[in-house]
C-alpha positions in Angstrom: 0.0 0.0 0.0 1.5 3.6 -1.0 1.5 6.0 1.9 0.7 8.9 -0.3 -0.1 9.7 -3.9 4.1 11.2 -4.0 5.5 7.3 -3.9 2.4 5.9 -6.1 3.6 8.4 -8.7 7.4 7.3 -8.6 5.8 3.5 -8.4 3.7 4.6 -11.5 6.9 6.2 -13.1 5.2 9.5 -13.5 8.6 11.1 -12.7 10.9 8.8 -14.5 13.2 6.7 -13.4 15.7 8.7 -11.4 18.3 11.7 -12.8 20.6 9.4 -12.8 19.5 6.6 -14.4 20.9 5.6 -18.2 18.1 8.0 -20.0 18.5 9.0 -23.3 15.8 10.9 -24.0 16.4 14.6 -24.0 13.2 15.9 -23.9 12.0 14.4 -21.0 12.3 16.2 -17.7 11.9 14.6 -13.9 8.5 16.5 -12.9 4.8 16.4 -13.1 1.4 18.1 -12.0 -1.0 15.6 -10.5 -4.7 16.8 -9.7 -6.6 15.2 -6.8 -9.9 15.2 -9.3 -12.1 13.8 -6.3 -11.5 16.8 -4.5 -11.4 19.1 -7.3 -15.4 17.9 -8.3 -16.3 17.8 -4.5 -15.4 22.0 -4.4 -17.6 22.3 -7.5 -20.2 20.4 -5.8 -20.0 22.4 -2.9 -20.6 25.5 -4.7 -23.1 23.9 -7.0 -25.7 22.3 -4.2 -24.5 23.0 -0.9 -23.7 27.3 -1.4 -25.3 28.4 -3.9 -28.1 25.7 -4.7 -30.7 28.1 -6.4 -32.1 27.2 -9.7 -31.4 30.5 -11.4 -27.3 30.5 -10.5 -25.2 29.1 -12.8 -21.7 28.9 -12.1 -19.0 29.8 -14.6 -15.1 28.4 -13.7 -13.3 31.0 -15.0 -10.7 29.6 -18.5 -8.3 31.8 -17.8 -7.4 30.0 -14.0 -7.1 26.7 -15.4 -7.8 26.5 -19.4 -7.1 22.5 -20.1 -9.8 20.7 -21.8 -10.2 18.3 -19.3 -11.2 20.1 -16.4 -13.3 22.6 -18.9 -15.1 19.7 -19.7 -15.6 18.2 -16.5 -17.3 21.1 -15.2 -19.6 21.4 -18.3 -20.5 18.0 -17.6 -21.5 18.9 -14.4 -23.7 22.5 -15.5 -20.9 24.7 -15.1 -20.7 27.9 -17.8 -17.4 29.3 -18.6 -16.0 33.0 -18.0 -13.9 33.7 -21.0 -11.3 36.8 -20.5 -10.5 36.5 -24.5 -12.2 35.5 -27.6 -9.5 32.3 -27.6 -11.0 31.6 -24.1 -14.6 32.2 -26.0 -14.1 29.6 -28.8 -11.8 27.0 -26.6 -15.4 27.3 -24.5 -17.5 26.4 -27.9 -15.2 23.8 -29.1 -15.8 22.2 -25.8 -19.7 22.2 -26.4 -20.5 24.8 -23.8 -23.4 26.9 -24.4 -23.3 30.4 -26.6 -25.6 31.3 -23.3 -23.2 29.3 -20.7 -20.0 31.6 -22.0 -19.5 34.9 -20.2 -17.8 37.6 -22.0 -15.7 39.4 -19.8 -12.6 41.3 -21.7 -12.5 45.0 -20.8 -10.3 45.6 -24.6 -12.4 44.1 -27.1 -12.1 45.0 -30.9 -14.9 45.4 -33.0 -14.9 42.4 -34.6 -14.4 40.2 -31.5 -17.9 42.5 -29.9 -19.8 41.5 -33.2 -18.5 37.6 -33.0 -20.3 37.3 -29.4 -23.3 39.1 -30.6 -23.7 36.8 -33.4 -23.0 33.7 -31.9 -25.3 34.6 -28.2 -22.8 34.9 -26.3 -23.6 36.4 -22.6 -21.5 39.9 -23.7 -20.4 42.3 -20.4 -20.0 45.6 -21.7 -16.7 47.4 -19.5 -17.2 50.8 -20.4 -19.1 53.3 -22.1 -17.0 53.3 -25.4 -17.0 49.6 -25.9 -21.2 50.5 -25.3 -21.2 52.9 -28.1 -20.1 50.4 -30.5 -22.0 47.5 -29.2 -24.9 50.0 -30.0 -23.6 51.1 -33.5 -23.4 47.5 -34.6 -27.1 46.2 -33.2 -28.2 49.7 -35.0 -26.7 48.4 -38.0 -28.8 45.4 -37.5 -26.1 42.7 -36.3 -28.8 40.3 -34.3 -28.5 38.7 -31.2 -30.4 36.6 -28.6 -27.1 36.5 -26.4 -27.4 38.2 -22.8 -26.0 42.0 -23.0 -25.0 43.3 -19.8 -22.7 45.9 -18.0 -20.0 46.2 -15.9 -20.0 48.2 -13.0 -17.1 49.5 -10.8 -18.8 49.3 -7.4 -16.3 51.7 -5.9 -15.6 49.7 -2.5 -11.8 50.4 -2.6 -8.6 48.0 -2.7 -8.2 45.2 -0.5 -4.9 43.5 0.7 -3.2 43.2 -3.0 -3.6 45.9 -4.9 -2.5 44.1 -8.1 -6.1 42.2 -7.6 -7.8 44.9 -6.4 -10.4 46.3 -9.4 -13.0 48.7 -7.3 -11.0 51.7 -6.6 -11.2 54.9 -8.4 -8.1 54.0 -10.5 -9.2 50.8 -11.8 -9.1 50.1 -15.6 -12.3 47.6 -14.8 -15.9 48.8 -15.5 -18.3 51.7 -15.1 -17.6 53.6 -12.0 -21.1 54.1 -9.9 -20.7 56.4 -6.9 -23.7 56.5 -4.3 -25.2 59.2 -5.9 -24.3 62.2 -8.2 -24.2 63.1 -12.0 -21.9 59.9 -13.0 -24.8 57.6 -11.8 -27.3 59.4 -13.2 -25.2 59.5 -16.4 -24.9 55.6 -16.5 -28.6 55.2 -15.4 -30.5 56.9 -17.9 -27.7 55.3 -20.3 -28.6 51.7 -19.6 -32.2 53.0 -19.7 -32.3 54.4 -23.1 -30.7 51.1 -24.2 -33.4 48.4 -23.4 -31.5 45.5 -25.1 -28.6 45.9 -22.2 -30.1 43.3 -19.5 -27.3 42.6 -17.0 -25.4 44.5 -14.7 -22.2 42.7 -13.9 -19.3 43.0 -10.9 -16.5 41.9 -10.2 -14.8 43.3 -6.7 -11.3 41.6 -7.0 -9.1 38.7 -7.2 -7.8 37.4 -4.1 -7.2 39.7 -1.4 -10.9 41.1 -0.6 -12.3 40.4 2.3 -15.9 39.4 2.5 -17.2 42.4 3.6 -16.0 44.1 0.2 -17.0 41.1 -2.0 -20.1 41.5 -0.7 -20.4 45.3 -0.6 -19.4 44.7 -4.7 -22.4 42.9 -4.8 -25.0 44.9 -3.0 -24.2 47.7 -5.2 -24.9 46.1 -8.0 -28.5 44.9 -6.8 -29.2 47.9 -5.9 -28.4 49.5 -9.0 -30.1 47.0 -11.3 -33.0 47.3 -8.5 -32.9 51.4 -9.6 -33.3 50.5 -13.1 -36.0 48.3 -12.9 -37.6 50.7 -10.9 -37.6 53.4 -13.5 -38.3 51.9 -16.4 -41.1 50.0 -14.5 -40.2 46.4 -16.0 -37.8 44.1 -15.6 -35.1 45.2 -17.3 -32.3 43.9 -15.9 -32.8 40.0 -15.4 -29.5 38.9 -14.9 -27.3 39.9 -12.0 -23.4 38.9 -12.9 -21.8 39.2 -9.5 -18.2 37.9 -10.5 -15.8 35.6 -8.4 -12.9 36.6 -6.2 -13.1 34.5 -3.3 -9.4 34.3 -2.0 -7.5 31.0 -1.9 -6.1 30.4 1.9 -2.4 29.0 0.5 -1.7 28.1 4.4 -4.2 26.1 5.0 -3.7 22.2 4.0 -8.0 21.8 3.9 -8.8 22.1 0.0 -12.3 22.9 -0.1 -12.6 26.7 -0.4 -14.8 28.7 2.2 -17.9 29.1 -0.2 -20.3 29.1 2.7 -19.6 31.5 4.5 -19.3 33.8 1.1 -22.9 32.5 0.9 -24.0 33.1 4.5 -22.6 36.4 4.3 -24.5 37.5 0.4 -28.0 35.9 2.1 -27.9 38.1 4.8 -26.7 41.4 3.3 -28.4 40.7 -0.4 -31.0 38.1 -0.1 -32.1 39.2 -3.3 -30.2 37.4 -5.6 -31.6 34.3 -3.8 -35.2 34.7 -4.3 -36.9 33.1 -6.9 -38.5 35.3 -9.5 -36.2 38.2 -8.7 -33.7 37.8 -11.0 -34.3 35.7 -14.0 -30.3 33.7 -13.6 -27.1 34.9 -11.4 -24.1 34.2 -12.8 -20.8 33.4 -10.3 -17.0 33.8 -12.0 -14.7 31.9 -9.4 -11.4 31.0 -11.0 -8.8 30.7 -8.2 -11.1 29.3 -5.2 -12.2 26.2 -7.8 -8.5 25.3 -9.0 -5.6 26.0 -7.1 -5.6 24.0 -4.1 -6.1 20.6 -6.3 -2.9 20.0 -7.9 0.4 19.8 -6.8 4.0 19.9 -8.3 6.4 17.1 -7.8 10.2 17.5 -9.4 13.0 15.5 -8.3 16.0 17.6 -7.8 18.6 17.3 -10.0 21.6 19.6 -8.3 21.7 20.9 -4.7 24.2 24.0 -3.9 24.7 25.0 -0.2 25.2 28.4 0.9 26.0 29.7 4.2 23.1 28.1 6.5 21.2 26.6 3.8 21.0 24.6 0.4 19.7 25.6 -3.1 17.8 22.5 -4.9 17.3 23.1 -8.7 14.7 21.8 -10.2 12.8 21.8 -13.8 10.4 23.9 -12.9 10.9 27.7 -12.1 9.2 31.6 -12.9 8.1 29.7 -16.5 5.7 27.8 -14.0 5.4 29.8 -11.4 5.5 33.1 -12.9 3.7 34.8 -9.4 5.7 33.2 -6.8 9.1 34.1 -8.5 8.2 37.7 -9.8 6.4 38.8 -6.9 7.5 36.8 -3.9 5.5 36.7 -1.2 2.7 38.9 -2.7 0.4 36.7 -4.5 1.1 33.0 -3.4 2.8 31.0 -1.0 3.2 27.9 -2.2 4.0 24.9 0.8 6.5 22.4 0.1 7.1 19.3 0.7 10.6 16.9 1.1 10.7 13.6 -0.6 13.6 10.8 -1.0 14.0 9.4 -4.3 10.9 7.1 -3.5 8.7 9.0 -2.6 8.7 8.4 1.0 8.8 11.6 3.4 11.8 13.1 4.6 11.9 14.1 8.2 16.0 14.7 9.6 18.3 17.3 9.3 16.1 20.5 8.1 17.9 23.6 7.1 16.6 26.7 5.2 16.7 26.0 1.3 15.9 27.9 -2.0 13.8 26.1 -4.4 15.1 27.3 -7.4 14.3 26.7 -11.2 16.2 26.0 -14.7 15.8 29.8 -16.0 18.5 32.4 -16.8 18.4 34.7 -14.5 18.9 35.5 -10.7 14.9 36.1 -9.4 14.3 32.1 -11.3 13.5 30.9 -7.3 9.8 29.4 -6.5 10.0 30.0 -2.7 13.4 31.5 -0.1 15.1 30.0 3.0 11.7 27.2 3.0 12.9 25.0 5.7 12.8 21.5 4.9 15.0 18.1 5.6 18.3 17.8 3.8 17.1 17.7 -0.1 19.9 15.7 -1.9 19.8 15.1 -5.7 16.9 12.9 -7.1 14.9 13.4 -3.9 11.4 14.7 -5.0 9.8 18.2 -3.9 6.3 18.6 -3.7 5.3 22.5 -4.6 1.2 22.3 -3.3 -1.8 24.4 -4.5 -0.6 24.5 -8.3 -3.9 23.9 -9.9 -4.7 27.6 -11.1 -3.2 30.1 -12.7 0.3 28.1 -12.9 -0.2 26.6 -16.4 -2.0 28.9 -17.8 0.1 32.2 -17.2 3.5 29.8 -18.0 5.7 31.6 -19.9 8.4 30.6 -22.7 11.2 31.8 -21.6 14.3 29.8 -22.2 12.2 27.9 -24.4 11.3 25.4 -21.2 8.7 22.7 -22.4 5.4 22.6 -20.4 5.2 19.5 -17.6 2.9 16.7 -18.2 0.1 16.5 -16.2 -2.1 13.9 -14.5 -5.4 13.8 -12.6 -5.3 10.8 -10.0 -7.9 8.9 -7.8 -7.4 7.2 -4.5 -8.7 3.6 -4.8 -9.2 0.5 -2.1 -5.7 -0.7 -2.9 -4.0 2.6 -3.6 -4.0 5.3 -6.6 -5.4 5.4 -10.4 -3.8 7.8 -12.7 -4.8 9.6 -15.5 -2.7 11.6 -18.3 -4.7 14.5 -19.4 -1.8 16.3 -21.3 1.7 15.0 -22.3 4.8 16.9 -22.0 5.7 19.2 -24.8 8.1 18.1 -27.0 10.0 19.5 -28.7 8.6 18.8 -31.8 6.0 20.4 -30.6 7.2 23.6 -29.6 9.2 24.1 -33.0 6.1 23.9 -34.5 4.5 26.3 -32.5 7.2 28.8 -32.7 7.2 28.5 -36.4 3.6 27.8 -37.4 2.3 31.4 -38.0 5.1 32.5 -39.6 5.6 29.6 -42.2 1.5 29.5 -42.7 1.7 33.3 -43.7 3.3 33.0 -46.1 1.1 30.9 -48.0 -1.7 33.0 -46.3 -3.1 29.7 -44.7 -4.8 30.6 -41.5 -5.2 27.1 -38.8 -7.0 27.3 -35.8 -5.0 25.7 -33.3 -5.0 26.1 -29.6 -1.5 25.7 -27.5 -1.0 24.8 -23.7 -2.1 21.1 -24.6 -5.8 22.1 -25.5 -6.0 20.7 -28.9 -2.1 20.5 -29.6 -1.8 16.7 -29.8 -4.9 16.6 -31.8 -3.0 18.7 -34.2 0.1 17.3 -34.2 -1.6 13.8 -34.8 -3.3 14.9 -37.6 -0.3 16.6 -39.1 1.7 13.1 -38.8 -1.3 11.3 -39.5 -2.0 13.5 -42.9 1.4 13.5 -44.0 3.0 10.8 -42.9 6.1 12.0 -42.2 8.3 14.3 -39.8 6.0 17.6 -39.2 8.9 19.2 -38.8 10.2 18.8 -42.1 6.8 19.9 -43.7 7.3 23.4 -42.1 10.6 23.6 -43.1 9.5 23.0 -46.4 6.8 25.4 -45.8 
C-alpha cells in the first residue's frame, strides 16, 4: 500500500526513473502536475448544491485560471458555464460544447470584430465601459442580431483590498463603469442603460484574491441595488441577470482544499438576499477561477543539483518563474506555495532540516519558487512537492528559455492505492518548433489554422499533421 499519492507516482513512473538513471531521452524532464480530481469535483459540488443551490445560479469556472480541456469539460458536464477573459477563451469554451448562453464575456479591450463575433454567436457579452457601449450599439443599430445576454460592468467603488494588483473597485481601476452612491456619474450611467433596453445585466467583479468578505459582498450589493434602480424606473424588468463575478481568495496556508464558499454564501444571504429569491432575477451568474482550482494540484520534481550556501541549500529543479510566474516575480505577494521533502521514493523526509531555496532552470537570478523554506536535507533525485498549483500556474506559464510545459495527471485514490490519468503530455519538442514557427511559415502561404497551445488541442493537431502527412511535421514546415 502507498502511503501517499508522491510514492504511487514514482511507483507509477510519473517522474521517471531517477536523474541518474541511463536515460536517453532529451526531452524528457523529472516533474509532473498531478490533480486530486475527487477533491477538485467535491469544491464544484459544494458550490453547485451545498452554497449556492438556487435554480437561477449558474456557475461559470473561469478559463483563464485553469484553461485545459479536461477540467473545462468536466465542469460542463456537471452544469458549469465558462467566464472567458478572450475570444480564444470564447471559442476553446464552444469547441468544448459549452453553451453560446453558458460563456461569459468578460474582456475590458475588445475589438470590433471580436464584440460582433459574441453578438452573433449569443454569447452572454459584459460591456466594460461606455466606449466599448457605443459600439456595441452602433453594430445592433446596424442590424447585427443577437439573442445572447448584453450586460454591463459596473465598478462598485468599495476600494482595494490587501493586494492591490487584484484589487479592481477603486477609483483608478481600468475595470468597468464607475457608480458612486449618488451624483451626475450615476445618473449619467442610469438613464444610459435605460435608453438602451436591449442591455439586461449588470455585472461585478470586486477583486481577485485579497478582498475580504465584507467588500466582496459590498461589490455585490451595489450592484443589486443599481439593477434594482433601473427596474424601478423603467417599471419592467429590465435587468434579469445579476453577474456578480468571483474573487473568493484561496487560503495557501491552510492544508484543507475545499474553499470557504459558505460563508461567502452566509454572508451575500444576509446582506443581499435578493439574488436568492426566486423570481427576482431571471439567472445569477458566479465567475470563481482561483477558489475552484488551485488548491487541487500539486508539483512534484525531483532535484537534479543541490548547492549549499551559508546556513542553507539551493535544490534546482525543472520547474521555475516559467511555472510559477507569481511566486518568482512577486515573492510573497500573491502565493505561497508549501512544500514538501521527498527521497527518491517518494517516502517523506523528516532529519536534518535547514533553510533551502527552491530554485528553477531559468536564466536569471529572481528564477526561485520560494526562499530560506525550511525543509529536511534535499539531496539530488529526492522529490519536492510545490502544493496548491492547480490555477493560474499553467496557464500564465511563460516561454522563456524555451522550457517545455510538464505533463500533467489527474489521479484517484482507490481500495488498494491510486489510479492515474494523463490529461496532457509533456511538450516536445517537436512540438514547440512547430509552435514557434507555425504562424510564420502558414503566412506566407496566407493559410490561417485554428489551433489552440498549452495542450488544448495541440496533440490533436500534431496527430493529424503526422497522421495526414505521414512524415516528420517538422520537415513539412521547413519545407513550408
Amino acid at each position: 500500500m502507498y502511503q501517499s499519492v508522491v510514492d504511487a507516482a514514482v511507483a507509477f513512473g510519473l517522474l521517471g526513473k531517477g536523474v541518474l538513471s541511463d536515460a536517453e531521452d532529451v526531452e524528457q524532464k523529472p516533474l509532473a502536475i498531478l490533480y486530486d480530481i475527487d477533491a477538485w469535483e467535491q469544491n464544484l459540488k459544494v458550490v453547485r448544491e451545498d452554497c449556492f443551490s438556487e435554480s437561477h445560479f449558474l456557475h461559470a469556472c473561469a478559463v483563464k485560471t485553469n484553461p485545459l480541456a479536461f477540467f473545462l469539460k468536466r465542469a460542463y458536464e456537471h452544469g458549469h458555464g465558462a467566464e472567458c477573459a478572450s475570444l480564444t477563451e470564447v471559442k476553446h469554451a464552444l469547441n468544448l460544447g459549452f453553451n453560446a448562453g453558458d460563456i461569459i464575456y468578460d474582456s475590458p479591450c475588445k475589438t470590433l470584430a471580436e464584440i460582433k463575433f459574441a453578438l452573433t454567436h449569443g454569447i452572454h457579452l459584459n460591456i466594460d465601459n461606455m466606449q466599448e457601449l457605443q459600439r456595441v450599439r452602433s453594430l445592433l443599430n446596424d442590424g447585427v442580431q443577437s439573442d445572447g445576454v448584453i450586460g454591463v460592468r459596473i465598478n462598485p467603488l468599495v476600494g482595494a483590498g490587501t493586494i492591490a494588483q487584484f484589487s479592481v473597485s477603486t477609483g483608478k481601476s481600468k475595470f468597468g463603469i464607475p457608480v458612486p452612491p449618488s451624483g451626475d456619474e450615476r445618473e449619467s450611467l442610469l438613464n444610459s442603460v435605460l435608453e438602451n433596453p436591449w442591455i439586461s445585466c449588470v455585472h461585478v467583479h470586486t477583486g481577485s484574491g485579497g478582498m475580504g468578505l465584507a467588500q466582496l459582498v459590498a461589490g455585490v450589493r451595489t450592484a443589486v441595488d443599481f439593477a434594482l434602480e433601473v427596474n424601478s424606473r423603467c417599471g419592467s424588468n429590465q435587468i434579469q441577470v445579476l453577474d456578480i463575478g468571483g474573487g473568493l481568495g484561496v487560503d495557501f496556508k491552510s492544508e484543507n482544499m475545499l474553499s470557504d464558499f459558505s460563508s461567502y454564501a452566509q454572508a451575500l444571504r444576509a446582506s443581499v438576499p435578493e439574488i436568492f429569491e426566486k423570481g427576482r432575477f431571471k439567472r445569477v451568474v458566479t465567475e470563481f477561477g482561483a477558489a475552484l482550482q488551485c488548491k487541487f494540484a500539486s508539483l512534484l520534481a525531483r532535484v537534479e543539483y543541490t548547492k549549499t550556501y551559508d546556513g542553507g541549500r539551493i535544490a534546482l529543479i525543472h520547474a521555475g518563474s516559467d511555472l510559477f510566474m507569481r511566486a518568482c516575480y512577486c515573492p510573497g505577494t500573491f502565493v505561497n506555495h508549501r512544500a514538501f521533502a521527498y527521497d527518491s521514493n517518494g517516502i517523506p523526509k523528516v532529519a536534518n532540516e535547514l533553510p533551502h531555496d527552491i530554485a528553477g532552470p531559468l536564466c536569471f537570478a529572481g528564477d526561485v519558487i520560494l526562499n530560506g523554506v525550511v525543509l529536511p536535507e534535499l539531496e539530488v533525485d529526492d522529490i519536492v512537492q510545490l502544493a496548491d498549483v492547480g490555477g493560474n500556474s499553467l496557464s500564465i506559464r511563460t516561454t522563456h528559455c524555451s522550457r517545455q510545459a510538464p505533463p500533467v495527471y489527474v489521479f484517484r485514490k482507490t481500495q488498494t492505492g491510486f489510479c492515474f490519468q494523463q490529461v496532457r503530455t509533456f511538450l516536445s519538442w517537436e512540438e514547440f518548433y512547430i509552435y514557434s514557427i507555425l504562424h510564420y511559415r502558414f503566412k506566407k502561404f496566407n493559410l490561417r489554422i485554428l489551433h489552440w497551445f498549452n495542450g488544448i488541442q495541440y496533440n490533436i493537431f500534431l496527430c493529424f499533421i503526422k497522421v495526414s502527412f505521414r512524415f516528420n511535421p517538422i520537415k513539412l514546415f521547413k519545407k513550408l
